[in-house]
DRENKEZA-219044 format. One line per field, with one value per residue: residue in three letters; residue number from 1; y, x, z of N, C-alpha, C in turn. Coordinates in Angstrom, 1 decimal. Atoms other than C-alpha are relative to their C-alpha. Layout:
BEGIN
residu [ala:...]
num [NUM:...]
n.yy [Y:...]
n.xx [X:...]
n.zz [Z:...]
ca.yy [Y:...]
ca.xx [X:...]
ca.zz [Z:...]
c.yy [Y:...]
c.xx [X:...]
c.zz [Z:...]
This chain:
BEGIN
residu [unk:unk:unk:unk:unk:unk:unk:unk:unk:unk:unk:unk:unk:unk:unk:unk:unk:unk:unk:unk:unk:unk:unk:unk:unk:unk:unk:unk:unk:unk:unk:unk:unk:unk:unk:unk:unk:unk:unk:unk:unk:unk:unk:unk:unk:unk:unk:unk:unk:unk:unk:unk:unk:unk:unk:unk:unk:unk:unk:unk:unk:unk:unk:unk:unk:unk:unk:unk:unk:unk:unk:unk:unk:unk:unk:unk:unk:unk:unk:unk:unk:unk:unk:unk:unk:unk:unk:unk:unk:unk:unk:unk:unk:unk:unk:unk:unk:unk:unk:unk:unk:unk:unk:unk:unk:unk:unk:unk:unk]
num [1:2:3:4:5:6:7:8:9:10:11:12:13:14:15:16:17:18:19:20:21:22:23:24:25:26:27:28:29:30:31:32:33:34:35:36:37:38:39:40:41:42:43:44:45:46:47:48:49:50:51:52:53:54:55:56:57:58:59:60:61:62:63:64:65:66:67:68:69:70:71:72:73:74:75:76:77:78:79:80:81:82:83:84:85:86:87:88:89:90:91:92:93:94:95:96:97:98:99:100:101:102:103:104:105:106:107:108:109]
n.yy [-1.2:-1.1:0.0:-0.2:-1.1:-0.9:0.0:-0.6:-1.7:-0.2:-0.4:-1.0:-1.4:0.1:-0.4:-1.2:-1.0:0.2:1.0:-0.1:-0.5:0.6:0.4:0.6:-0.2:0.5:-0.1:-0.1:0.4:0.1:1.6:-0.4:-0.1:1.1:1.1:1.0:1.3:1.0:0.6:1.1:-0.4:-1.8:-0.7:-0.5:-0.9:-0.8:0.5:-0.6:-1.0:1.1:1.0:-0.8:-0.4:-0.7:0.8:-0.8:-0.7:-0.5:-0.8:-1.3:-0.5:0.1:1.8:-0.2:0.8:-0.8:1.1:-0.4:0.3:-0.4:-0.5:1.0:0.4:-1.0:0.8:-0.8:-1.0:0.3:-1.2:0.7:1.0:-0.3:-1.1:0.1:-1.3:-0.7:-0.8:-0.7:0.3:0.5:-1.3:0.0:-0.2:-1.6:-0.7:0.3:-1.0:-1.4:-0.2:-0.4:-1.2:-0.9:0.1:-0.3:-1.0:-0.1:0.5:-1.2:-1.3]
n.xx [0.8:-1.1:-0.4:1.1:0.1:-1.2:0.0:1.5:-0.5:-0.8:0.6:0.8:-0.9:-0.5:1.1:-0.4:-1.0:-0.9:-1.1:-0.6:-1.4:-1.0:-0.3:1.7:1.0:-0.5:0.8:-0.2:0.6:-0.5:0.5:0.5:1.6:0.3:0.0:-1.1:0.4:-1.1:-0.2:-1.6:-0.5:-0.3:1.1:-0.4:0.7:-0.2:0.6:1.6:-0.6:-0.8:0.8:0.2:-1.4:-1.1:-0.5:-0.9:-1.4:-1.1:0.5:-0.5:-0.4:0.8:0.5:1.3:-0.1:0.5:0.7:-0.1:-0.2:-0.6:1.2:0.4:0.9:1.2:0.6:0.1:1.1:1.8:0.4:0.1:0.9:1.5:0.3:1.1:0.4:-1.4:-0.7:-1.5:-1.1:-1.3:-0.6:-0.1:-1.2:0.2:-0.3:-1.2:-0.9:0.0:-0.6:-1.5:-0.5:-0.5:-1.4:-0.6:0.0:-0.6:-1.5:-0.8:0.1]
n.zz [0.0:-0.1:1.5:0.9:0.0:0.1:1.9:0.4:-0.2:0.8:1.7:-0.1:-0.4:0.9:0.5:0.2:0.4:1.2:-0.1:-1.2:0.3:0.8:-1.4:-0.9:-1.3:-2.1:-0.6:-1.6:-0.7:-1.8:-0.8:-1.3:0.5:0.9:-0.8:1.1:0.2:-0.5:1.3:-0.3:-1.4:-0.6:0.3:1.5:-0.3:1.4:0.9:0.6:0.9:1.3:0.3:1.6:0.8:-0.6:-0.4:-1.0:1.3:-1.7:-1.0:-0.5:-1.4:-1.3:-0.1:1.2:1.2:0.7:1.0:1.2:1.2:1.2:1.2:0.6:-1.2:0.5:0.7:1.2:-0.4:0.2:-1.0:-1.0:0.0:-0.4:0.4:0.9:0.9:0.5:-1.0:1.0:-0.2:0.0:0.3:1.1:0.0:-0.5:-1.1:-0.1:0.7:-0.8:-1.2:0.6:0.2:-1.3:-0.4:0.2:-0.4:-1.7:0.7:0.8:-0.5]
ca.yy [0.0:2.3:1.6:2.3:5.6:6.7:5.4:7.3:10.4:10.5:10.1:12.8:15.2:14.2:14.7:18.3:19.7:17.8:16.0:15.0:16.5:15.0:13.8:12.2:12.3:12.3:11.7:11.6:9.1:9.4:6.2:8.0:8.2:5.5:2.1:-0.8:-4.1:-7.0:-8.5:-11.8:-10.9:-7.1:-4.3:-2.6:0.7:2.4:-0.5:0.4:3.2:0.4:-1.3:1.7:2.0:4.5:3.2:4.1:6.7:7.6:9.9:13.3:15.4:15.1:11.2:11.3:8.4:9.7:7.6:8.5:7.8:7.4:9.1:5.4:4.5:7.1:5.5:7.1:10.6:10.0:12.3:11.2:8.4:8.8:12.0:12.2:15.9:18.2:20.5:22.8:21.7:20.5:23.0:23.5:23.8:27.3:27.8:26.0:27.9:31.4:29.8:29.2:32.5:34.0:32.0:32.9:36.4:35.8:34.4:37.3:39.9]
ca.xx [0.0:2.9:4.6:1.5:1.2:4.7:4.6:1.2:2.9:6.0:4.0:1.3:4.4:6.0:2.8:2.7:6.0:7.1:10.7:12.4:15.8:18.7:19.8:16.2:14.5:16.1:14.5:15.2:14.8:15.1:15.6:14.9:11.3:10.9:10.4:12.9:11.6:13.4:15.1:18.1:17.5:18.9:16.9:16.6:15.1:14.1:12.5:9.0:11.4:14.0:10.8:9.9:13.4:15.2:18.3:20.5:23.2:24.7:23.9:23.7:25.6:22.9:22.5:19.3:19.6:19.7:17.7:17.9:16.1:17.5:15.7:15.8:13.5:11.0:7.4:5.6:3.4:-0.3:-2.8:-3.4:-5.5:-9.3:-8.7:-11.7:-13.0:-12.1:-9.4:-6.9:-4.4:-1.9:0.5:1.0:4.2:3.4:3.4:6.3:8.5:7.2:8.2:12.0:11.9:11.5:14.1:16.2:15.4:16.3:19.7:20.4:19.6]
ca.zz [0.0:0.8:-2.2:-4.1:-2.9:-2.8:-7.0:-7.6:-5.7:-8.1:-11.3:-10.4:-9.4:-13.0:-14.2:-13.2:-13.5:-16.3:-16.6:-13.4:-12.4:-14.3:-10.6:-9.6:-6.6:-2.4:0.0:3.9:6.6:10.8:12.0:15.3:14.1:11.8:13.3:11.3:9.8:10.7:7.4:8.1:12.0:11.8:11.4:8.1:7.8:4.4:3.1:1.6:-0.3:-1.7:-2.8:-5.4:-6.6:-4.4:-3.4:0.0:-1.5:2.5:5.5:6.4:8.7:11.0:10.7:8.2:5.7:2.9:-0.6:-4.1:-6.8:-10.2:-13.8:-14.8:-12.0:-12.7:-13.3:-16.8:-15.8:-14.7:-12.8:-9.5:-8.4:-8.6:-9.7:-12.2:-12.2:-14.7:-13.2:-14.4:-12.5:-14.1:-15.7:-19.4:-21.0:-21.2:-17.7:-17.6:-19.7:-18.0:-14.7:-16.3:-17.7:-14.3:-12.7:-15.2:-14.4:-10.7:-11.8:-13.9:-11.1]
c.yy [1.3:0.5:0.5:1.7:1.0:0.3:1.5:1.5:0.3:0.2:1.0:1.5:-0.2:0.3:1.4:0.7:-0.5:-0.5:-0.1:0.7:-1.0:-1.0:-0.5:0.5:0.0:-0.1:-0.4:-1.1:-0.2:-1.2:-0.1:-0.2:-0.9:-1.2:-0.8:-1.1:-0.8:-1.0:-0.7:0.5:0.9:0.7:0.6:1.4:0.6:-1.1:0.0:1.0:-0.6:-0.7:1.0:0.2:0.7:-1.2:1.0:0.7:0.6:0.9:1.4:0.4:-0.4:-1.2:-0.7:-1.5:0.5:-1.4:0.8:-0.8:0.1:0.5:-1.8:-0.9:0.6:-0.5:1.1:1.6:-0.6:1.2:-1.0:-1.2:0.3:1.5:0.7:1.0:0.5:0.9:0.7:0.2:-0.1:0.8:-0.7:0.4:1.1:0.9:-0.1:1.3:1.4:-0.5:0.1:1.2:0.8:-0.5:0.5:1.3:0.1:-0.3:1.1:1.3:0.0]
c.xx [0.9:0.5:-0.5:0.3:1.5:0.0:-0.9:0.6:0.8:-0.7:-0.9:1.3:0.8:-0.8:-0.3:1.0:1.0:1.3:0.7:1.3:0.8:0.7:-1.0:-0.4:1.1:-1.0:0.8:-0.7:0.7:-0.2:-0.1:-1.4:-0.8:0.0:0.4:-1.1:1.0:0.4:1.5:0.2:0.5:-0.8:0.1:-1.4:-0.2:-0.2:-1.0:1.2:0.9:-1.2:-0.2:1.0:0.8:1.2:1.1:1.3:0.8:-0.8:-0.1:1.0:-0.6:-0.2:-1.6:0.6:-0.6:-0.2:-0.5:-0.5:0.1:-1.2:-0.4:-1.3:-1.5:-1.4:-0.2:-1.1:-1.4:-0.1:0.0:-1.3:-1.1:-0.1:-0.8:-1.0:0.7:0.4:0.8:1.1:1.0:0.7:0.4:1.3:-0.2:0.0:1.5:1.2:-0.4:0.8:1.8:0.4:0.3:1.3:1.3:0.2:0.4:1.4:0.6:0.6:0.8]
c.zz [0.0:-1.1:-0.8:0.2:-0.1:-2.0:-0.8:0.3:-1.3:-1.4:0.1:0.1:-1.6:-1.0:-0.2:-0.1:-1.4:0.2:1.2:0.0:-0.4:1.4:0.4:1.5:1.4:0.4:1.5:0.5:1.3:0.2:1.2:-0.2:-0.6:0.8:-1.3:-0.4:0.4:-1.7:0.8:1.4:0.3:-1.0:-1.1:0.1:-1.8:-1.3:-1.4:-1.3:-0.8:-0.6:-1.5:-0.8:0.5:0.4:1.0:-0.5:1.3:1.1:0.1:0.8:1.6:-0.2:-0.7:-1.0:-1.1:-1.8:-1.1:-0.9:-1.6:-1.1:-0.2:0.9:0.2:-0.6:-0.9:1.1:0.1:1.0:1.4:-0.3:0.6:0.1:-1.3:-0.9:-1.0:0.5:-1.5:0.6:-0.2:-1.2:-1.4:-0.3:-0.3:0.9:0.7:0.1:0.8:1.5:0.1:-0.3:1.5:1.2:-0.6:0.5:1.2:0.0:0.0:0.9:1.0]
């Protein structure tokens, strides 16, 4: 179920912004917070997240496990799930491109 929704997030967020970063996805995990599974009798934390594809790339400073995943890992774009009205949500490459221009513009200045 986890899995599901993490998948469903990623493609709805690829969905609206269009191509991922060239570097993929991070993501964070406290294993102060997190409670482990038990995999070969030691604990293993950041399971559910190796299940979609991320894969453990090291720690933070602050002791965060840190999980990356790759463009190749990336499911295809969809809207969300059971999202059925019509909406105008989801951003056109017209809005796109103005939101680039104005970064550029922040860059420049």
């Amino acid at each position: 179920m986890a899995t599901e929704m993490i998948e469903q997030a990623i493609a709805a967020t690829v969905a609206y912004y269009g191509q991922p970063p060239l570097q993929g996805l991070v993501t964070f995990l406290d294993t102060k917070k997190v409670k482990p599974i038990m995999r070969r009798g030691r604990k293993h934390w950041g399971y559910t997240w190796e299940k979609v594809g991320f894969r453990h790339v090291g720690w933070t400073g602050s002791g965060l496990m840190a999980f990356q995943l790759p463009l190749e890992g990336f499911p295809p774009p969809q809207e969300p799930a059971g999202f059925g009205a019509p909406h105008n949500d989801f951003r056109t490459e017209q809005h796109l491109a103005a939101d680039v221009a104005e970064f550029e513009w922040m860059i420049a200045a």
